[in-house]
N, C-alpha and C positions, 0 to 999 in steps of 0.2 A: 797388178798393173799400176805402174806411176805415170802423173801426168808432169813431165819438168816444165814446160815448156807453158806451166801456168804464172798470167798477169795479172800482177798483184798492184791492185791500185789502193794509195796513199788518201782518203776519205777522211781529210784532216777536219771540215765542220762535225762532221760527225763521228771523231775521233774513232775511228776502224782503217782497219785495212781490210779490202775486198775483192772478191774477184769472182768474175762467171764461167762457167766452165756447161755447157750443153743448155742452156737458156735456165740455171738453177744457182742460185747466188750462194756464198760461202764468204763468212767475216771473221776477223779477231778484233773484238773490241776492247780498248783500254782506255784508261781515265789518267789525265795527268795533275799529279800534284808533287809541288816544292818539288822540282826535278826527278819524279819518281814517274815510271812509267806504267801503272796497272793493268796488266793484260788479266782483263775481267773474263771473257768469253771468247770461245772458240765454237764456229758453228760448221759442219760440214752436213748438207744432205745427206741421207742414209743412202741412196744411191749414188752418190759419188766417194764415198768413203772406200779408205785403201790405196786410194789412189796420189799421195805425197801432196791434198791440196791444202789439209789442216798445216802441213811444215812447212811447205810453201809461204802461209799467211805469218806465220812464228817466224820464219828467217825472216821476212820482211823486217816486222815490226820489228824483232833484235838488231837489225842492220840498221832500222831508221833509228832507233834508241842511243844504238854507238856513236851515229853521225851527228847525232843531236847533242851526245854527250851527256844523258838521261842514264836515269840508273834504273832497273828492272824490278818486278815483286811480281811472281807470277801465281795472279790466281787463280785462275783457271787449272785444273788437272793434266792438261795437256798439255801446257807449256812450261809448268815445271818438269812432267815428263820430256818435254823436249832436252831442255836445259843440261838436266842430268844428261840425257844422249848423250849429247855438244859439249862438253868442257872445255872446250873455247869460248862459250859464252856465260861461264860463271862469272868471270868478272864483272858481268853486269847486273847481277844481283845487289838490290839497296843494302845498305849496311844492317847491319842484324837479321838480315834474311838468309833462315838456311832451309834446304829443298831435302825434305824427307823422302 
């Protein structure tokens, strides 16, 4: 079961993107340096898991990344796994970053 229809809010003091989905929170956190955009953490409830909210929060951030013009380094496991998925969003891999 996928939830599309999840909102993804933009948590720029606290540099995440977040969203709640049945009163249970779910974030992508990243750290910015020298136009690099670190997606440190991916957190989804074990109960809401399956459900497209972990990609949901990774489109975001890749989409605010592009708009901003930031370049990607994705630490987290799931969003190099995303990455790979998406090859439309390799180009936003920092320079020397390649996604084993």
């Amino acid at each position: 079961m996928t939830t599309p229809d999840v909102q993804v809010v933009h948590n720029a003091a606290a540099r995440r993107f977040e969203t709640t989905v049945e009163g249970q929170h779910a974030r992508a956190d990243y750290q910015l340096d020298d136009g690099v955009m670190r997606i440190v953490h991916t957190g989804v409830p074990r109960a809401l898991e399956g459900r497209g909210i972990a990609a949901a929060l990774v489109r975001a951030a890749l989409e605010h990344a592009r708009a901003q013009g930031l370049r990607v380094e994705p630490v987290c496991p799931y969003v190099a796994s995303y990455m790979r998925k998406h090859p439309g969003t390799l180009d936003l891999l920092a320079p020397g970053i390649v996604l084993r």
